[in-house]
C-alpha positions as CSV (number, residue, x, y, z in Angstrom):
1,X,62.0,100.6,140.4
2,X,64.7,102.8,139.0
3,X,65.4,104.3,135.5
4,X,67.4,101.4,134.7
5,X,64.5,99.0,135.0
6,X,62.3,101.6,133.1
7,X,64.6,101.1,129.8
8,X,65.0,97.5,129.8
9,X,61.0,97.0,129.7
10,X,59.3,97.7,126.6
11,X,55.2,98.4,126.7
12,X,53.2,95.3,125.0
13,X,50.3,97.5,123.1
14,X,47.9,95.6,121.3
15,X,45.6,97.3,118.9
16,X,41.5,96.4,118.9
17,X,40.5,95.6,115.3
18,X,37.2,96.1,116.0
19,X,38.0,100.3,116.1
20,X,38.9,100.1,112.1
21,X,35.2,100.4,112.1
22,X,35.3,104.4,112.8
23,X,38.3,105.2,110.3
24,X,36.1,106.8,107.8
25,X,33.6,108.2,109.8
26,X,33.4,111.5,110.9
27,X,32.5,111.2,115.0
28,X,32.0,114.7,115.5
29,X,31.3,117.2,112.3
30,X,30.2,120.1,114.1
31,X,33.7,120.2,116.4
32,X,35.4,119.5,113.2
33,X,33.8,122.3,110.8
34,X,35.0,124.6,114.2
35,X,38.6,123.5,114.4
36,X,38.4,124.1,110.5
37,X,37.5,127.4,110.4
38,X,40.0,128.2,112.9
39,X,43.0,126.9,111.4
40,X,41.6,129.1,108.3
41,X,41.6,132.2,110.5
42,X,44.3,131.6,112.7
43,X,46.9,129.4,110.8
44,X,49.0,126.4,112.3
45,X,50.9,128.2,115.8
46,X,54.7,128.5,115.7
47,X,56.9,125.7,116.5
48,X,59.6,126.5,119.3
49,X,62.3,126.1,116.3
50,X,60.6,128.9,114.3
51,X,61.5,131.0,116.9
């Protein structure tokens, strides 16, 4: 298979329905509050643009 066969496929994703079950539920509060506090700290890092 070359790059040429790569671009004329496309990927077939389908979504599961059954997921839209965890959109407002919060899996994992105690890795959340962490990354939270970080970003408070610490801020967003610089994008290669910024530079």
């Amino acid at each position: 298979m070359n790059i040429n066969d790569l671009k004329k496929k496309k990927p077939i994703v389908t979504i599961d329905k059954s997921l839209d079950f965890f959109n407002d539920k919060i899996l994992f509060p105690e890795k959340l509050d962490k990354a939270n506090e970080m970003l408070k700290r610490h801020g967003l890092p610089l994008s290669k643009k910024s530079l």
